[in-house]
N, C-alpha and C positions, 0 to 999 in steps of 0.2 A: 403249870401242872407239876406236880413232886411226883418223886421215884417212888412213896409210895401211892397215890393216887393213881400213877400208870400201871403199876404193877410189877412187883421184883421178878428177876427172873426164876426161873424154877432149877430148884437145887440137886443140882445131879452130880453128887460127886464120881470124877473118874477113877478107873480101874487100873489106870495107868502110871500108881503111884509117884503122883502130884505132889509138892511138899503139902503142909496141912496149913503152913501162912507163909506169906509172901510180905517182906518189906518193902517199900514203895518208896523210891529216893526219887523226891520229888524237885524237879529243874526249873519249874516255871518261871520263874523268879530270875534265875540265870539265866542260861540256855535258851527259855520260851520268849524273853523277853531283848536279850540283846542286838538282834536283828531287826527292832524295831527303827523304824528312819527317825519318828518326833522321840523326843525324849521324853519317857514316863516320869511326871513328878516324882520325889522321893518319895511323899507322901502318900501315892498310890501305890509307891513298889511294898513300904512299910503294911500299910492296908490289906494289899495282898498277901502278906506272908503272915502276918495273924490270922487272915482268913483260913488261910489254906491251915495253918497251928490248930485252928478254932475245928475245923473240919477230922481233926485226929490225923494229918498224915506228922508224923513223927520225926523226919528228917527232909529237911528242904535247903538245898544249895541258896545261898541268899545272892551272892555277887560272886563277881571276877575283882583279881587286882592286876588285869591286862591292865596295860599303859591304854590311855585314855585316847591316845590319836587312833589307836586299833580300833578299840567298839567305844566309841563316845555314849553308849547309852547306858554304860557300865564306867563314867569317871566321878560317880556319886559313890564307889565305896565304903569310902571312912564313914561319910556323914548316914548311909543308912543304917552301917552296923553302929556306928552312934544313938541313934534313935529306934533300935530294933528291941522292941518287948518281948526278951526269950521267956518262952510257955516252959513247964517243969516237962522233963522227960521228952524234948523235943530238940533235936541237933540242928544247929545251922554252919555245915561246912560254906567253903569257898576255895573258885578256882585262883590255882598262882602258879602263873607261866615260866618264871624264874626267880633269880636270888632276888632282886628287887623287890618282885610281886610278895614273897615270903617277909621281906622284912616291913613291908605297909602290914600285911596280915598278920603277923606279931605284934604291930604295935596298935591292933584293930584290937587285941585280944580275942582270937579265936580259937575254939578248942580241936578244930581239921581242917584240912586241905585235901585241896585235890589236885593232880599234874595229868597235862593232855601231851600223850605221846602220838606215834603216827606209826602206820604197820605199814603204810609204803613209804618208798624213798621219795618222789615226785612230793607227794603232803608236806612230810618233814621240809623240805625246801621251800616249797609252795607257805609255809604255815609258822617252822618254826625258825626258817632261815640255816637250818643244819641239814646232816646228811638224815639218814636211817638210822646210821652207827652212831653220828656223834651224839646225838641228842641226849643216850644217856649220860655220855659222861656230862651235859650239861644240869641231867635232873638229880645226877647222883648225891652233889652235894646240897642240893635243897632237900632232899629226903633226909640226910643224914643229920640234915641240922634240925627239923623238921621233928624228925624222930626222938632227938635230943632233948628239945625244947615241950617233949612229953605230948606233941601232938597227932593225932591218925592220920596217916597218908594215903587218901584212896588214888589208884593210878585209872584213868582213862585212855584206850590204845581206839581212833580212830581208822576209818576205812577196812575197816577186818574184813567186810565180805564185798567190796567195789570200790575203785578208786577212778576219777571220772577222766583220769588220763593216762591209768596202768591197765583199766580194765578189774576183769574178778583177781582176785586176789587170794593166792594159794593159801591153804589153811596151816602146812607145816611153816609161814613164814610170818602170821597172825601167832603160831603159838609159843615160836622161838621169842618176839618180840614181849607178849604179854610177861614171858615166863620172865624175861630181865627185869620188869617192872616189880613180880612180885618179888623174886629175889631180891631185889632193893631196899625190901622193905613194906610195900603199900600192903596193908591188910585187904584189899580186895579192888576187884580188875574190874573195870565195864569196858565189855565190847560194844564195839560204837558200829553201827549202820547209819555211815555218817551220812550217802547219801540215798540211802533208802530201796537198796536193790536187792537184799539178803532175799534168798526162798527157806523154808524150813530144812531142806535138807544142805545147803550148807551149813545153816546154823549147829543143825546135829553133829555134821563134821566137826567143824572146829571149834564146839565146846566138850564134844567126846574127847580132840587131839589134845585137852589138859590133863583128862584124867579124872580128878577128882574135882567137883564143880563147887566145891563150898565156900570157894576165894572169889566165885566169877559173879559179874551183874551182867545182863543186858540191858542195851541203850538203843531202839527202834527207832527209825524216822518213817512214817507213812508214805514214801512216795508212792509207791505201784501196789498200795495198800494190803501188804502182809503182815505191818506191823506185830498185830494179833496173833496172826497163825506164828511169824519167829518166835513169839514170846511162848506158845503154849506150846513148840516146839521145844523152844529151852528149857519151861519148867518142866518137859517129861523129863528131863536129863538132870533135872534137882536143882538147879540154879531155883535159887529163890529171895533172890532180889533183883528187882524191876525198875528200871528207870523211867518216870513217864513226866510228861508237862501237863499243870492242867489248863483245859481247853484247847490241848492241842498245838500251846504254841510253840514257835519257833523253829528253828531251821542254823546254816551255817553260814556268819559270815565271809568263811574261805572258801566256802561252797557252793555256788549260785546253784546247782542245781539240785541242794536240799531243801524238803519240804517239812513242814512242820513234826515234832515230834509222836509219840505215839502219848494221846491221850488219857488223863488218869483218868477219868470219868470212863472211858470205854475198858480200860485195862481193869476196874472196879466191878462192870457188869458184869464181865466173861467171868474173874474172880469168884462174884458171888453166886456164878451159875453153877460154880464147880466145885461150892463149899467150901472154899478154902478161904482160911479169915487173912484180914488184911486190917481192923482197926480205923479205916476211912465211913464218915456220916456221908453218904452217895447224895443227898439231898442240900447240906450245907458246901457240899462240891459244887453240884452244879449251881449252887446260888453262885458261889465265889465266885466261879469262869464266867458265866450271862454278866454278871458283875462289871469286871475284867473288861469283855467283850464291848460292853459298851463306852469303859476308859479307851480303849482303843478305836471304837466308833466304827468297829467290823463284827458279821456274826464270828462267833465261835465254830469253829470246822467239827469239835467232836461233834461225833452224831448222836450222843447220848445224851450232850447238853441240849442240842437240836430235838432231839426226843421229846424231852422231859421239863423246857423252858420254853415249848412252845405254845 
């Protein structure tokens, strides 16, 4: 059954001074799929990300250029951005963890990157093998070259509102850290719930404690399922770009206890409840994910794909 045969939701825009559109920086690809145990042929990661192009989402993280003993489900790099069909008007950044990962990604020809920092000290060690403090001076000269080299640097600050061995995690110590990243350089920040414990009213905290929200994204994971509520939290606050996977996947592999992301198919419904345009076909979505779901030979967790592919 399609979203329109079920029925779109009903358009009620809020009073709450909602941005008017929402960009949708779509992980699946990356993020949704690196935690997978079997290796996804290229040719289905390739598959997927036309789809997801073909669906109108506009910018989609395609790979990591993490060293290959980390997430072996991401040592197909080169060869996908080798064989990737870029759509007009449609970005395919990628994560790169260091100088290394930046000099594969250069010679990938790519037009951005992205750098995963860490807002507690425990992660940083647990993740990047550095402290809190040292990590920037590690990212500083990848940005700088980065930026050089004429390319976007979005920065990612993990664990912003729970850290599974610091506990919650003060919000003037999330926005000391963000604020270094963007002073580095990165034209825009995603806060990461990395593992999924955010309530709306931290989030309000420490996307208030920036200030001006026009540099920041959110980055949801569904464990204790607020996904939703952080994000339409964050959009009252004007952040108006969304990180979501579609079909819900993925999770962290420094994270055993994160659950899969917050779904573009659900983040599209609330969207479209609220009027606010976002430029995604919610029908050629959930074909993509049902798709997906059966490359993987598990259902799909969104409950929107659940909805509307059953």
């Amino acid at each position: 059954m399609g979203a329109r045969e079920a029925g779109l939701p009903e358009r009620v825009p809020s009073a709450a001074g909602l941005p008017d559109r929402v960009r949708i920086w779509e992980v699946g690809a990356r993020d949704g799929l690196q935690n997978e145990q079997s290796v996804v042929p290229v040719e289905v990661k390739l598959e997927f990300l036309d789809r997801l192009a073909a669906a109108g989402l506009s910018v989609l993280e395609a790979t990591s250029f993490v060293h290959p003993k980390w997430v072996p489900q991401l040592a197909d790099a080169e060869q996908l951005l080798a064989g990737l069909q870029r759509r007009e008007g449609v970005s395919y950044p990628v994560l790169v963890p260091n100088a290394r990962g930046l000099d594969r990604a250069l010679a990938a020809g790519v037009s951005g990157i992205a750098i995963f920092a860490s807002a507690t000290e425990t992660f940083a060690k647990r993740n990047l093998n550095s402290s809190l403090d040292e990590q920037f001076g590690m990212f500083e000269p990848v940005v700088t070259r980065a930026l050089a080299e004429g390319l976007e640097v979005r920065g990612y600050l993990s664990m912003c509102f729970g850290d599974p061995w610091e506990g919650a995690v003060p919000a003037e110590q999330v926005v000391a850290a963000g604020r270094r990243l963007l002073d580095m350089g990165c034209f825009q920040l995603s806060l990461g719930d990395t593992i999924g414990v955010a309530t709306p009213g931290q989030v309000e905290r420490v996307v208030a404690g920036f200030g001006a929200p026009d540099r920041l994204a959110v980055h949801f994971h569904d464990t204790y399922g607020q996904a939703l509520s952080n994000t339409l939290a964050a959009l009252r606050l004007g952040v108006s770009t969304v990180d979501s996977s579609a079909g819900g996947l993925g999770g962290c592999p420094y994270a055993e206890s994160a659950t899969g992301n917050l779904a573009t198919e659900d983040l599209v419904w609330m969207l479209d409840g609220l009027g606010i345009e976002h430029g995604v076909d919610l029908d050629a979505l959930v074909r993509t994910s049902a798709w997906m779901a059966q490359q993987l030979g598990r259902p799909s967790p969104s409950r929107v794909v659940q909805a509307l592919s059953g």
